[in-house]
N, C-alpha and C positions, 0 to 999 in steps of 0.2 A: 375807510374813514369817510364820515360822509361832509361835505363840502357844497360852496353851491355851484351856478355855473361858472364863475368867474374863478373859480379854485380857491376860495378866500375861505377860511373859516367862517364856519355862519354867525350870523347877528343870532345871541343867542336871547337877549333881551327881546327880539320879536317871535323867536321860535319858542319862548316861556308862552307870551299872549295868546299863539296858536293853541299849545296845548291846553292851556288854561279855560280858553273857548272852546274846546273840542271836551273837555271834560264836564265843563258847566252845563253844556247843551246836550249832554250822556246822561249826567247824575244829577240831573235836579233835586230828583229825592235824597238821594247820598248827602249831597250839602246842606238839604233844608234841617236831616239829620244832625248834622255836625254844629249849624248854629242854634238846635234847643239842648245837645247836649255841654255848647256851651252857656248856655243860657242856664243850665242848671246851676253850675256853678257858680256865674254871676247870683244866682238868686240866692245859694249859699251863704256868698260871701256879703249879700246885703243884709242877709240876717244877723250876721253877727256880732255888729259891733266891736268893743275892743275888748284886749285878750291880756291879761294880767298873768305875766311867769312865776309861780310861786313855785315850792318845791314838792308840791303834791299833786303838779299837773305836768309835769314832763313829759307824760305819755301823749296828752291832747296838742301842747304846742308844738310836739313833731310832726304830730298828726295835722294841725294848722301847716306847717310850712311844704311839708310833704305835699297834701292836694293843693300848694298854692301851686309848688313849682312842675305837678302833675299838669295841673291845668296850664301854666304856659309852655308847658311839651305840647300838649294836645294842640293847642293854637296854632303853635308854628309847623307841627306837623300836617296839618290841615292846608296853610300855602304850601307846604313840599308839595304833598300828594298834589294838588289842584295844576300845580306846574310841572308836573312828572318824576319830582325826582324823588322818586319810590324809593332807594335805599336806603339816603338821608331823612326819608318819614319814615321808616319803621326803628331806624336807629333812634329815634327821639319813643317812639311807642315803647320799644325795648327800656329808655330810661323809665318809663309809668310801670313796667310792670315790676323791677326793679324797688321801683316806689311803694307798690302793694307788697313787697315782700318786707320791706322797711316797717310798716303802718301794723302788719301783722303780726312783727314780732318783738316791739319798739316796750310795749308795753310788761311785757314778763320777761326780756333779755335787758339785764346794765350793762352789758357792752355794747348793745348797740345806741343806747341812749347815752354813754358818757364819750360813747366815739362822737357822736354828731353833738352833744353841747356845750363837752371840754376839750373835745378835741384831744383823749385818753387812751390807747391800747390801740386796738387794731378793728376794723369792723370786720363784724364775720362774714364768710362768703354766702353767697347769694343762694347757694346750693343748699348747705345749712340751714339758712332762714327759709327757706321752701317747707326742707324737712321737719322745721321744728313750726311751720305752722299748719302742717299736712298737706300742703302743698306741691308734693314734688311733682305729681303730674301736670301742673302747669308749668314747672321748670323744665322739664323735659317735657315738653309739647310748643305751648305761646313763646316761649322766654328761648329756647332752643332755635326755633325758628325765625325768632325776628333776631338772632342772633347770628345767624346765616346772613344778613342782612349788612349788618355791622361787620363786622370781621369781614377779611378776602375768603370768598368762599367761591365755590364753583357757582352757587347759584347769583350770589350779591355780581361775578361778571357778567354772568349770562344777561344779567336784567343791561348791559352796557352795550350788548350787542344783538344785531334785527336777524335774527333767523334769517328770514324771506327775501332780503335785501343783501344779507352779507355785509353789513356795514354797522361800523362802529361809532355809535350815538355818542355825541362830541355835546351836543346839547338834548336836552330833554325833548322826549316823544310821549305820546296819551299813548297808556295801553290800558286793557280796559280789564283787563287780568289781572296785572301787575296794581291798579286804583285799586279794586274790590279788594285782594287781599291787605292793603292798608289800610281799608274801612274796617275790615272785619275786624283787625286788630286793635285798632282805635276807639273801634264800640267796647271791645272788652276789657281794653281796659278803664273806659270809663267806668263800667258798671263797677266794675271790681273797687276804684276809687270813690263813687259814689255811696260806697257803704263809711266811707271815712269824714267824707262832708256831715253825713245825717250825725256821726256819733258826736263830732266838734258840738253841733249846734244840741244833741241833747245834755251833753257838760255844759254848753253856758245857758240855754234856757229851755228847757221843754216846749213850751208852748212854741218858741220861734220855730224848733223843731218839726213840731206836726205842721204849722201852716206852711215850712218851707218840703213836705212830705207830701200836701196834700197839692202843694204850686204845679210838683214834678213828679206826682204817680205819673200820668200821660207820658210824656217825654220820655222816663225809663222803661213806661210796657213800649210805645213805638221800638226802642231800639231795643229790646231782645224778641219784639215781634218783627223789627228786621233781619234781624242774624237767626231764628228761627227758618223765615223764605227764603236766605241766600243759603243755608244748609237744603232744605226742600229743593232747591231751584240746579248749586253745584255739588249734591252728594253732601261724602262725609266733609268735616272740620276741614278748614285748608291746613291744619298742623299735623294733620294724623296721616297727610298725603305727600307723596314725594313728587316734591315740582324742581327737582333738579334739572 
């Protein structure tokens, strides 16, 4: 267990700040990443304006709530990760892709749209909405492995404990393995989300549509020509590989 010298539990409010600086001054890039691909969605969401429930847009105003509350996953996942606590960011990543499985089949499934508006039946499982949006190999790939994450898994303690040290992380450590596969996750699922922001804004107005298309081409090639180099850089997918 690790301790400081006085055998006291550590200050873990100062040993968040360490990591936090040890990761900031590692991934400059990573984070410049994370604030345009928040920035996409702020720009989304300035397009918008407001959104009138009628009964022929069910499909859009889930698809509205779904990348709002997408996007406040990805936010707070952003302080986990930057403070190290890597299990609790991919557990929030895992709610996003979750979210993509919602957004994809919201629209030709009524049980999952009278589950989340009346609160009616039962929501189908996640496994399901994969399947029924051709999907499953991201269920069994991204959604499997950030789920390793979530649940007690051999891997979710591994990340609790230092190989090299033999000690049991009481408070968050930078590790530079454990960041990247958070990023990677978090880029994809934004992209995957970004396809739900453009469809909102072409139901309320075309034109906001393109100019909010043409704001954030850049942004969206930057980050699948990031996850393109950390494929070139570590091999295959971090999901296709066993990091048990």
């Amino acid at each position: 267990m690790t301790t400081d010298k006085n055998n006291e539990l550590p200050n873990i409010i100062k040993l968040e700040s360490l990591a936090q600086e040890d990761t900031k001054r590692k991934h400059w890039r990573e984070i410049e990443l994370f604030t345009e691909i928040l920035n996409v969605f702020i720009s989304g969401f300035n397009h918008m304006g407001s959104f009138e429930l009628k009964e022929d847009n069910e499909t859009e105003y889930i698809w509205l709530l779904i990348v709002t509350r997408c996007f406040h996953s990805i936010r707070c996942s952003i302080n986990l990760m930057l403070k190290g606590y890597y299990s609790q960011a991919m557990s929030l990543l895992r709610i996003g892709t979750e979210d993509w499985f919602i957004c994809g089949t919201c629209q030709s499934n009524e049980k999952v749209r009278r589950y989340l508006l009346q609160e009616k039946g039962r929501m189908p499982s996640y496994s399901s909405l994969a399947t029924q949006m051709g999907a499953k190999d991201v269920y069994n790939g991204d959604y499997n492995y950030q789920s390793k994450f979530t649940h007690s898994s051999r891997l979710s303690l591994r990340v609790l404990y230092n190989i090299n040290t033999k000690n049991m992380s009481i408070a968050p450590i930078y590790d530079e393995y454990l960041f990247l596969l958070c990023a990677e996750s978090l880029v994809r699922v934004f992209l995957r989300m970004a396809e739900y922001m453009g469809r909102i804004l072409i139901y309320l107005d075309t034109n906001k549509a393109k100019s909010w298309d043409k704001e954030n081409s850049q942004r969206i090639k930057d980050a699948v020509n990031w996850l393109e180099e950390l494929r070139e850089k570590y091999g295959d997918d971090a999901n296709n590989t066993n990091h048990d």
